[in-house]
NUKOLVO-947864 format. One record per residue (C-alpha): x, y, z. Coordinates in steps of 0.2 Angstrom, whole numbers, plus 5000, padded with zeros to 4 digits. Layout:
BEGIN
XYZ
...
//
This chain:
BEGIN
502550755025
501550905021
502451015037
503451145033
503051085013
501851255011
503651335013
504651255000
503351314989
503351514980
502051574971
502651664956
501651754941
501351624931
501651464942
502451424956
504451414962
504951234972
506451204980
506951044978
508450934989
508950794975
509750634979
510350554963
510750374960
509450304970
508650124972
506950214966
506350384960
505250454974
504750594985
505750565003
504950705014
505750865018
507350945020
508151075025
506551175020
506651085002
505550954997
506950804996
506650694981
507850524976
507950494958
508650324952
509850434936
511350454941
511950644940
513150614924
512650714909
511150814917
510350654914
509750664933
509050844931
508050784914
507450634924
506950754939
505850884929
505050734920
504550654937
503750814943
502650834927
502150664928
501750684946
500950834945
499950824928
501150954920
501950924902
503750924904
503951054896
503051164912
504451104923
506151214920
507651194929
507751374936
509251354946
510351224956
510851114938
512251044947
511951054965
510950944976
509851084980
508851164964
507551284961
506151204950
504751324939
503251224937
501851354924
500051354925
498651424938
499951444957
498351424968
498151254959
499751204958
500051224975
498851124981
499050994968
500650974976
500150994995
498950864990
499950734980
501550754993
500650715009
499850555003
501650495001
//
């Protein structure tokens, strides 16, 4: 799953910048491969409320080792495809992520 991962991936400052493709009201919260150069993940909330979104940025910490409060919704709160902020060290939270999503 990892091709074409390394570019849904931005380094930024103080963490990194990943697009996301979201498909709410899944059978299961889970990472689904690529696409269209996002990394697509199904999330079992449905999209009523933001209640998709919250479930979403708390998936990513948990997968990732972040506090939910590192993961903020940069943009895309009600669109399929969003923008996701995730704070700490960018070198390492790349490959925490290059890591975690290829084993899937």
């Amino acid at each position: 799953m990892s091709d074409g991962l390394s570019d849904a991936i931005r380094d930024a400052e103080r963490g990194v910048y990943l697009s996301i493709h979201v498909q709410p009201g899944a059978k299961r919260t889970a990472f689904c491969g690529m696409h269209d150069g996002c990394l697509k993940i199904a999330i079992a909330q449905s999209p009523q409320d933001g209640r998709a979104n919250e479930a979403l940025r708390g998936f990513v910490a948990s997968e990732f080792g972040l506090g939910k409060r590192d993961v903020e919704l940069a943009s895309g709160a009600t669109s399929r495809r969003k923008r996701l902020f995730l704070a700490g060290v960018p070198a390492a939270l790349r490959q925490a992520i290059i890591n975690r999503v290829s084993d899937v």
